[in-house]
C-alpha positions as CSV (number, residue, x, y, z in Angstrom):
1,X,23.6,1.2,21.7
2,X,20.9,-0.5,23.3
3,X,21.0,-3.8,24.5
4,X,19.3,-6.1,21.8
5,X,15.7,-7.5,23.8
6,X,16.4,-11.3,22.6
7,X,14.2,-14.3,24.7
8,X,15.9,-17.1,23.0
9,X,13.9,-20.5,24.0
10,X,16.1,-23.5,25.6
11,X,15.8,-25.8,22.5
12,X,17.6,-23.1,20.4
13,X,20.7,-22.7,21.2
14,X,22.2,-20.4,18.5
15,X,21.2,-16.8,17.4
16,X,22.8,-16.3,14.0
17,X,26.0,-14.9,13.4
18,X,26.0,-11.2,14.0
19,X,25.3,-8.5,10.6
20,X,29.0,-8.3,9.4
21,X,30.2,-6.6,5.4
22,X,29.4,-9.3,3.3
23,X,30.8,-9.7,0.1
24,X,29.7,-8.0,-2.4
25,X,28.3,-10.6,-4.4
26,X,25.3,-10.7,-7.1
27,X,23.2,-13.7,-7.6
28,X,20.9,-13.9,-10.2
29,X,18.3,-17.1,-11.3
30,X,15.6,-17.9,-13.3
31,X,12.0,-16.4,-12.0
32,X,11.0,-18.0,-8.7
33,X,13.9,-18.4,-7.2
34,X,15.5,-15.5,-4.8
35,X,18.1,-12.5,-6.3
36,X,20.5,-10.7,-3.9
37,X,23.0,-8.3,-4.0
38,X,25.7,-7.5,-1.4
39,X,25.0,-4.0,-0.1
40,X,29.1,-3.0,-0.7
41,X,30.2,-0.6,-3.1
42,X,31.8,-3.2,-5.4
43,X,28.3,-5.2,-5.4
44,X,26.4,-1.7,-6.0
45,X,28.4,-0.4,-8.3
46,X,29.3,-3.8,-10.4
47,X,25.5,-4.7,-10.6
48,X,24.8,-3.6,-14.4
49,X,23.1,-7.2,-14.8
50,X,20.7,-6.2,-11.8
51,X,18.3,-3.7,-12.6
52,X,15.0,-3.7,-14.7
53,X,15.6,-6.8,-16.0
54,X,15.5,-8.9,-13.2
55,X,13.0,-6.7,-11.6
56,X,11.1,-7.5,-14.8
57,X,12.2,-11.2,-14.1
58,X,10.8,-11.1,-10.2
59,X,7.4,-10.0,-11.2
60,X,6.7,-11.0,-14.9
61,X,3.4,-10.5,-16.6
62,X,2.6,-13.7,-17.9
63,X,1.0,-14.8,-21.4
64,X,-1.1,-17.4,-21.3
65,X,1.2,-20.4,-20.7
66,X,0.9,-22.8,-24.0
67,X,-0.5,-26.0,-22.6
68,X,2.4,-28.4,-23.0
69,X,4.6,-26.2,-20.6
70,X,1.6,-26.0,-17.9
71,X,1.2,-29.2,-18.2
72,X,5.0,-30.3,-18.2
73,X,5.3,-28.3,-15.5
74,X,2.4,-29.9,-13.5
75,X,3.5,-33.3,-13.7
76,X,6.6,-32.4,-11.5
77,X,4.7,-29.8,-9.4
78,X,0.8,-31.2,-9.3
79,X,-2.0,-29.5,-7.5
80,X,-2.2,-30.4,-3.7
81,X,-5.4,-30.6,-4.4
82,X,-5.7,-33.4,-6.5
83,X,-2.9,-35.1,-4.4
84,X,-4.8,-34.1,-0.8
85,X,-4.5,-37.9,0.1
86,X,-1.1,-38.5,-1.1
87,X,-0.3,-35.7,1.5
88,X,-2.4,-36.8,4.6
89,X,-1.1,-40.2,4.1
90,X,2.4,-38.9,4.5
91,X,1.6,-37.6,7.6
92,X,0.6,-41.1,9.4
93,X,2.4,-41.2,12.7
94,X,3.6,-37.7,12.3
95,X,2.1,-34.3,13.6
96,X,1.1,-31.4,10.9
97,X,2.8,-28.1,11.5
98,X,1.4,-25.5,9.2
99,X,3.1,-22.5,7.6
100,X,1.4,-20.0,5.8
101,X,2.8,-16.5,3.9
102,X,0.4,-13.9,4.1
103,X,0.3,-12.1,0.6
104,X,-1.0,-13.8,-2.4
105,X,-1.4,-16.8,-0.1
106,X,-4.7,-15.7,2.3
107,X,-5.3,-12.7,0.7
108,X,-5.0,-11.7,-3.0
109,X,-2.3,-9.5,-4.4
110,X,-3.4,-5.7,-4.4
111,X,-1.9,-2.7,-6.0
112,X,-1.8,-1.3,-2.2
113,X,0.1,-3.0,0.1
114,X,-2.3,-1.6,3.0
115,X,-5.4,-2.9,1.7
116,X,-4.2,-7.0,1.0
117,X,-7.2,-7.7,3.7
118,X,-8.0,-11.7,3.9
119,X,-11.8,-12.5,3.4
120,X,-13.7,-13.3,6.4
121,X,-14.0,-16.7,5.1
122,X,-10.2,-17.4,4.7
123,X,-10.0,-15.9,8.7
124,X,-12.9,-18.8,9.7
125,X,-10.4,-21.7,7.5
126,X,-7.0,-20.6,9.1
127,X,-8.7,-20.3,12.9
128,X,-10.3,-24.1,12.2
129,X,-6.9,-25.1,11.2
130,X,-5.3,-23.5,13.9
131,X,-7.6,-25.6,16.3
132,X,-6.5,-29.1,14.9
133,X,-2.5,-27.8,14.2
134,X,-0.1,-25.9,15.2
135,X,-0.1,-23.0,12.7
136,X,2.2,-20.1,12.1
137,X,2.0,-17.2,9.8
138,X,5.1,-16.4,8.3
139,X,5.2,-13.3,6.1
140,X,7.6,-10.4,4.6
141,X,5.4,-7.8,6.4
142,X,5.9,-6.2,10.0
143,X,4.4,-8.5,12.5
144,X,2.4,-6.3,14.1
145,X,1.0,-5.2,10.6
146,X,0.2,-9.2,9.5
147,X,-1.5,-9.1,13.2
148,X,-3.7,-6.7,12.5
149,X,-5.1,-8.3,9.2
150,X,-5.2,-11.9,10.6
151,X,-7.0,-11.1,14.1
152,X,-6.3,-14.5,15.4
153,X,-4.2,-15.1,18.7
154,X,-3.9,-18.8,18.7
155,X,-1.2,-18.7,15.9
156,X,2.8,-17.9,15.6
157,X,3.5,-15.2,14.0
158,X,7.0,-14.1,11.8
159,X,7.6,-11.2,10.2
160,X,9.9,-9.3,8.5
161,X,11.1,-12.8,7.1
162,X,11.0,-14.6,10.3
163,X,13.0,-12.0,12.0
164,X,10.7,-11.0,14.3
165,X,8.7,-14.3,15.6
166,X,6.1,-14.5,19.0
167,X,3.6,-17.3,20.2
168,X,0.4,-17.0,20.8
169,X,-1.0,-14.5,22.9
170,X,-3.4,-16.9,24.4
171,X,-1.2,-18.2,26.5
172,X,-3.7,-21.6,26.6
173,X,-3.0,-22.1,23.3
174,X,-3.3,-26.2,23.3
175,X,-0.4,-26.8,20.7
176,X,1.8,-24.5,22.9
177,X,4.2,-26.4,25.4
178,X,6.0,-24.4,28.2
179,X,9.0,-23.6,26.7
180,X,7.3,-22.1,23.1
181,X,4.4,-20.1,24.5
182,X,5.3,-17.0,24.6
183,X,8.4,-17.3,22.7
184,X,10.4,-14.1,21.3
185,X,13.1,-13.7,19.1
186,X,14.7,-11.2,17.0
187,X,18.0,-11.6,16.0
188,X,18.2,-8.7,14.0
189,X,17.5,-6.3,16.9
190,X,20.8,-4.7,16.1
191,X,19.8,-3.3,13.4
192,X,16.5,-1.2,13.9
193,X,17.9,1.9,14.5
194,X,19.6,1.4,10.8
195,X,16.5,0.4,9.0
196,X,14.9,3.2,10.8
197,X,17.4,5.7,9.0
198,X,17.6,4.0,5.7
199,X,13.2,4.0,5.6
200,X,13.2,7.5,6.4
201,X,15.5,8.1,3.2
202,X,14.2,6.0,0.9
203,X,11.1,7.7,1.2
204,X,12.6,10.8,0.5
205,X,14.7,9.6,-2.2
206,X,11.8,7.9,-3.9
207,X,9.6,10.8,-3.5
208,X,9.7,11.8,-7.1
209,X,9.0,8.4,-8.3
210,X,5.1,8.3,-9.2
211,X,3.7,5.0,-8.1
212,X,6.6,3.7,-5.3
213,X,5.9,3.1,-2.1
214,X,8.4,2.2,1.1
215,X,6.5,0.4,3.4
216,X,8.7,0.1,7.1
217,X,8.3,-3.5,8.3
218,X,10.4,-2.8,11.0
219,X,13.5,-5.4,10.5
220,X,13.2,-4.8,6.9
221,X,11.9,-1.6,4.1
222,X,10.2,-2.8,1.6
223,X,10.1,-0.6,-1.7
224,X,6.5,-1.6,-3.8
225,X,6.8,-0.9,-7.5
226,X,3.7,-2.8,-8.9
227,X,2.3,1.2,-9.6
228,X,5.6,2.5,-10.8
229,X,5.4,2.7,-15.0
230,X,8.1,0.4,-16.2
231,X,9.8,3.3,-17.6
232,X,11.0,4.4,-14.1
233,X,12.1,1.2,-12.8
234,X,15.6,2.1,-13.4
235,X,15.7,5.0,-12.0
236,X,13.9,3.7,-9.1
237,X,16.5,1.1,-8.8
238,X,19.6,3.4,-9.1
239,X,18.0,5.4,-5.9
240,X,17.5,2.3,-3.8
241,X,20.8,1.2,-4.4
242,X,22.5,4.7,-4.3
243,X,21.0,4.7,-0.7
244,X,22.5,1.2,0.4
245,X,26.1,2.0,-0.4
246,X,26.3,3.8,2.7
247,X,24.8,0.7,4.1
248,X,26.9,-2.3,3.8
249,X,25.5,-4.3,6.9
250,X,22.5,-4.4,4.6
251,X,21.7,-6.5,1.5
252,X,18.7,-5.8,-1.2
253,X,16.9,-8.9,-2.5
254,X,13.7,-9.0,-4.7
255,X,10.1,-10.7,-4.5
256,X,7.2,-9.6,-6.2
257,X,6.5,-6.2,-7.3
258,X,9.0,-5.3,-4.4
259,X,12.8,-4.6,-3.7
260,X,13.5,-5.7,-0.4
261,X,16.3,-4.3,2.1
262,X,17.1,-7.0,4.8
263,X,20.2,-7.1,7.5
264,X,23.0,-8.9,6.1
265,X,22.7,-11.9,8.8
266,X,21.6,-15.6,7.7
267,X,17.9,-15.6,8.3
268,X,14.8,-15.8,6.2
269,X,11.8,-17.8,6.0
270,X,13.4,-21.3,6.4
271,X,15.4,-20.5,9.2
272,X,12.1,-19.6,11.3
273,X,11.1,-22.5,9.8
274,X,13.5,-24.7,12.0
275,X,13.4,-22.3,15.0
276,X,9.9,-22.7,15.1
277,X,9.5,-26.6,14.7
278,X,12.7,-26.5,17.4
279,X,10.1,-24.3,20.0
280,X,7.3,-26.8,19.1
281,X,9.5,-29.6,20.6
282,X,9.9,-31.2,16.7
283,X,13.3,-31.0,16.9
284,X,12.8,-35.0,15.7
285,X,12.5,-34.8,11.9
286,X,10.4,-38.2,12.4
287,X,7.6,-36.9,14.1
288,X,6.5,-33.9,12.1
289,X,5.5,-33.2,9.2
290,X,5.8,-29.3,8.1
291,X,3.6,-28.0,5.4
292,X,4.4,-25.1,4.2
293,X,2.5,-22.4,1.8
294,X,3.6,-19.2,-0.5
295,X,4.0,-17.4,-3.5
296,X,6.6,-15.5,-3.6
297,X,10.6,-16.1,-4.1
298,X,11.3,-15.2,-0.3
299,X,9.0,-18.6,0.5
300,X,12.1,-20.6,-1.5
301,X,14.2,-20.5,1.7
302,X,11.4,-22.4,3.7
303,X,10.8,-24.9,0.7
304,X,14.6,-25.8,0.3
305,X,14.3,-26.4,4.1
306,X,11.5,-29.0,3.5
307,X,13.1,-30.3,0.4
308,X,16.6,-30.8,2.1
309,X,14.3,-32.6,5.3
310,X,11.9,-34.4,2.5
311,X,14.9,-36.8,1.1
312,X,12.1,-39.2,0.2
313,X,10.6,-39.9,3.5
314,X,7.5,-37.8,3.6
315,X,9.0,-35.3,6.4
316,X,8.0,-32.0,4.4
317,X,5.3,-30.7,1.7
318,X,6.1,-27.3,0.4
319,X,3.2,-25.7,-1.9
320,X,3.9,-22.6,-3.6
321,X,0.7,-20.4,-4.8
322,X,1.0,-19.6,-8.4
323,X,-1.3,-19.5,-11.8
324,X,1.5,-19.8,-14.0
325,X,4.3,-22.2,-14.4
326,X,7.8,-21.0,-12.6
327,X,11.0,-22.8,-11.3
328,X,10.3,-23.4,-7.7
329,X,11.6,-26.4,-4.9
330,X,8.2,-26.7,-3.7
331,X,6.7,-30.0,-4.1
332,X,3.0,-29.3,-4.8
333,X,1.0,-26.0,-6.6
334,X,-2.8,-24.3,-6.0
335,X,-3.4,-21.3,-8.1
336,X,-4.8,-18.7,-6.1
337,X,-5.9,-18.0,-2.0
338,X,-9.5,-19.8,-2.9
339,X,-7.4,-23.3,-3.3
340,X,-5.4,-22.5,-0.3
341,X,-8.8,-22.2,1.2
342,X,-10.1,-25.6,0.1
343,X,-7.4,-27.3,0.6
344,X,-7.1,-25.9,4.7
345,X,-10.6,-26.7,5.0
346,X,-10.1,-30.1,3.5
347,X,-7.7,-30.7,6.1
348,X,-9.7,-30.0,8.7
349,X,-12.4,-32.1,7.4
350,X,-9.2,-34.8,6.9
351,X,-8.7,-34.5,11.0
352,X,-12.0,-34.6,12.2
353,X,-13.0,-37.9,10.4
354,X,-10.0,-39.1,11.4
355,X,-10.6,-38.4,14.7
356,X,-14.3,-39.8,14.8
357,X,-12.7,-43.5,13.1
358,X,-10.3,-43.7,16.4
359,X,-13.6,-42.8,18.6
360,X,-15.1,-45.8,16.7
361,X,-12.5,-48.0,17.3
């Protein structure tokens, strides 16, 4: 096989343990938080609690939330919004590092995973930000693909859940130092000829399912089942995880709408999380402050990150994006892409006044 292409920066000096078996294990929680199954046999085969119901649990369709529970479950996750300068205030002596998801975060949640374009307006917001922070787009989705509906160079991009990361492209990029611009690193490079294989045959397999869609995101296959009647989730799961049992270097998780098949290596979302900050030159937890923003259970990873850094001292804000109450570790909520658009653009109008008071000074 190929040798892996792997540019691993100075300040990181691990790549993750190589995709091994794992165990075949089955963990299920409440809605919000991340489900996984061990691609073995055993796992596949012993899985009779994983199937429509926790699909059903990974993408529910809410009813109107009564108001104590909203508002229960506001008190202990309140808008970022209406805590804007609790946040900024946290960040005194401290630079901002921004993370966003793509989906349901800049652009609204669409039945086709091809058309999730961000608005113009959300573009002009993130490039602003991008001017005044580091910023880095980490998404689910093939980086290229997240690329091509963001349009924006100066940022960091990670994909297939931060195993696929790069730096800008303009290599001037003012929040780049030497050693991140430019960076590159896939540690599940391993594994493409496999995901290749198993895309090619779950869209074959799934062919007969009305609705589903395999979307290759190159270090993962995403299976969409937002258009698939209820009715055939089951059988929709079955093939999925008939496929994988010839696959047990693989693992299938869930998000939204989506069953996800990932290398079985220890990466996601908060892992690029640290790599990142590490390529910044934040390998000092005292300096930075990460903000992170998402909807989706795959962001989890990246908020237990920031809640296990957090430990009372102001060194991590994770937002998740969601209308409805859910258990989540982030910290702070906004409903919908339009609040993650005020709230970046009140940031920026945070940093440039602050900048103007030091001018004054």
């Amino acid at each position: 096989m190929a040798k892996p292409s792997v540019v691993v920066p100075e300040v990181f000096p691990y790549p993750p343990p190589r995709g091994a078996g794992i165990a075949a294990a089955v963990v299920r929680r409440k809605c919000g938080l991340q489900v996984e199954l061990g691609a073995g046999a055993a796992g596949l085969l012993g899985g009779a609690c994983w199937g429509v119901e926790s699909m059903r649990a990974s993408s529910p369709t809410h009813a109107k939330a009564v108001d104590e529970e909203r508002a229960a479950w506001m008190v202990r996750h309140p808008s970022a919004l209406g805590k804007f300068e609790q946040i900024v205030a946290a960040s005194e002596g401290k630079r901002i590092v921004m993370f966003l998801d793509y989906d349901g975060t800049l652009s609204p949640i669409v039945d086709d995973p091809d058309a999730a374009f961000m608005s113009e307006t959300m573009r002009m917001a993130v490039r602003s930000v991008a001017k005044h922070f580091p910023t880095a787009i980490v998404s689910g989705r093939c980086r290229d693909k997240v690329f091509e509906f963001v349009k924006l160079a100066e940022l960091y991009y990670a994909g297939s859940h931060g195993m696929d990361i790069k730096g800008p492209a303009k290599a001037s990029s003012r929040h780049a130092k030497a050693k991140a611009k430019g960076v590159v690193f896939q540690p599940a490079s391993e594994f493409l000829p496999m995901i290749e294989e198993v895309h090619e045959r779950l869209v074959e397999t799934t062919r007969c399912i009305p609705g589903a869609k395999v979307e290759n995101n190159k270090f993962c296959v995403s299976v969409h089942f937002r258009c698939v009647d209820e009715k055939m989730w089951g059988e929709l799961s079955e093939s999925v995880k008939g496929v994988l049992r010839e696959y047990p270097k693989l693992r299938l998780t869930q998000g939204r709408m989506v069953l996800e098949v990932r290398p079985a290596i220890k990466w996601d979302k908060g892992k690029a999380l640290e790599f990142l900050l590490e390529s910044l030159g934040f390998a000092d937890y005292s300096n930075v402050l990460p903000v992170y923003i998402g909807d989706d259970r795959t962001d989890e990873d990246a908020f237990k990150v920031l809640r296990r850094r957090d430990q009372g001292q102001g060194q991590g804000v994770g937002i998740l994006v969601s209308k409805h109450p859910k258990e989540t570790t982030a910290s702070y909520s906004l409903q919908e892409p339009a609040e993650v658009m005020e709230f970046l653009l009140r940031l920026v109008e945070w940093k440039r006044l602050s900048r103007a008071r030091l001018r004054l000074q």
